[in-house]
N, C-alpha and C positions, 0 to 999 in steps of 0.2 A: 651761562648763556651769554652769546655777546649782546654786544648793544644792535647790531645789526639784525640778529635773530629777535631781539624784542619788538624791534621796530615791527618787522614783517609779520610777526604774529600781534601786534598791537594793528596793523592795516587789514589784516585780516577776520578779527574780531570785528571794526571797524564796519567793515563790508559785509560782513555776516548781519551784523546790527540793523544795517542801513536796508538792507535786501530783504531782511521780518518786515519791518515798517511797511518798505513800499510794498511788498505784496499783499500784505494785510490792509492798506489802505486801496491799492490798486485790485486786488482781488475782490475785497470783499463788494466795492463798487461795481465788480463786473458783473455780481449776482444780483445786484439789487435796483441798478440804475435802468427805467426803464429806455428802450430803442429813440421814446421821443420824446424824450424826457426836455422838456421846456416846450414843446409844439404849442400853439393857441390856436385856437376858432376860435372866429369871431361870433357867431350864437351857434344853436342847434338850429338846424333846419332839415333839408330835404334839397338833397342835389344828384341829380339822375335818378336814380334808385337807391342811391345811399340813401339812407340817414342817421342823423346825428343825433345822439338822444341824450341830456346830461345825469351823470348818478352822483352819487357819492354822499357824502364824507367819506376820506376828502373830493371832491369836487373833480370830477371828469368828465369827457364828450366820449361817446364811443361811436363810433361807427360801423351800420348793421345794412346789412342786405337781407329785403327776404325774397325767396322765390317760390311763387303757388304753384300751386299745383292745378289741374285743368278743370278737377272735378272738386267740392266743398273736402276740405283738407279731413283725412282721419285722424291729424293731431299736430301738434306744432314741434319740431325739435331743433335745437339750438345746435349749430357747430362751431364748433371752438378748434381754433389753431394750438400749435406748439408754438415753444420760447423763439421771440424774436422771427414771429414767421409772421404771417399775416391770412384775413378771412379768404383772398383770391385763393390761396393753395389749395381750398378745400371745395373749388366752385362743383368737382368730378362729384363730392359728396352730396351738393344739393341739390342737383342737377335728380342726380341716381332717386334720393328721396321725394323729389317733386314727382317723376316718373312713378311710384310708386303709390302716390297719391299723399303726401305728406307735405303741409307750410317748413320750408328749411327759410331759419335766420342763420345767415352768414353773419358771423361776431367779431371785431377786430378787439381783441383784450385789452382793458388800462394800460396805455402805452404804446400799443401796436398799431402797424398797418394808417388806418387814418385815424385812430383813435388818441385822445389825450391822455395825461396820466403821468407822474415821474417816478413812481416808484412800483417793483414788483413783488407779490407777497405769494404768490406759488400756488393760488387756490383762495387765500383766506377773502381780500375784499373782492377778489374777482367774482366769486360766487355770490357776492351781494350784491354785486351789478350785475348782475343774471339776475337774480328776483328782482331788482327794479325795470330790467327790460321786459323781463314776461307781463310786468305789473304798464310799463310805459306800452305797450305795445295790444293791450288787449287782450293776451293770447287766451282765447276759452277752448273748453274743450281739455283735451289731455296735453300734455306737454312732457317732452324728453332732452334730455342735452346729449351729446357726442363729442368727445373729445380727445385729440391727439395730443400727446406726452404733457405738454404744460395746461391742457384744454383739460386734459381726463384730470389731472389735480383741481380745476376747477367743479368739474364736474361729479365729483366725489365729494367736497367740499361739504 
């Protein structure tokens, strides 16, 4: 082999190396870093019809909409968005369930939409900020979740 052939297979190792690394540091952040990941509120409160409710360990604001329904709700069900989407996309779903005579809470997930949060865990503490909203929130009566693609991991959870 010459020296010039070692070179260019020593640059190429090189660049093989260097390209693990980054993807494995660059990738594995893309699965795990939440959308808002450093966002702060300044307390939980009540703005428009949001509100902002805190859960955790660790420590987050989520931000929920609910929409009643005209007549004493048959039950309360949660909707939950997919990865990196937010509670708006889902307004057609509580909209349709309010009609129907059902309390729909629109849920912004840890991280999402206007919700706090820096990390995502695919269902696991998501679902525990679901029992503390049903628990912050009062919900009596029966209660169901609904959830698209990163919402149904939660709500299998």
């Amino acid at each position: 082999m010459t020296p010039r052939r070692i070179g260019a297979l020593a640059l190429v190792a090189i660049a093989l190396l260097l390209g693990d690394i980054a993807f494995e540091r660059i990738g594995a952040h893309a699965i795990v870093d939440a959308p808002n990941q450093g966002r702060v509120i300044a307390s939980a409160a009540t703005v428009g019809g949001e509100h902002f409710i805190d859960v955790g360990p660790p420590k987050a604001t989520l931000a929920v909409e609910v929409v009643e329904p005209k007549l004493p709700p048959r039950a309360t069900i949660f909707v939950l968005h997919g990865i990196r989407d937010q509670k708006e996309g889902l307004r057609h779903w509580a909209d349709h369930l309010s009609e129907a005579g059902y309390r729909a809470v629109l849920v912004d997930s840890r991280g999402h939409g206007h919700s706090t949060g820096d990390w995502l865990t695919y269902g696991v503490q998501e679902s525990r900020d679901l029992s503390q909203l049903v628990d912050a929130l009062a919900a009596d009566g029966p209660v169901g979740v609904m959830g698209i693609s990163y919402g149904g991991a939660t709500a299998v959870e």
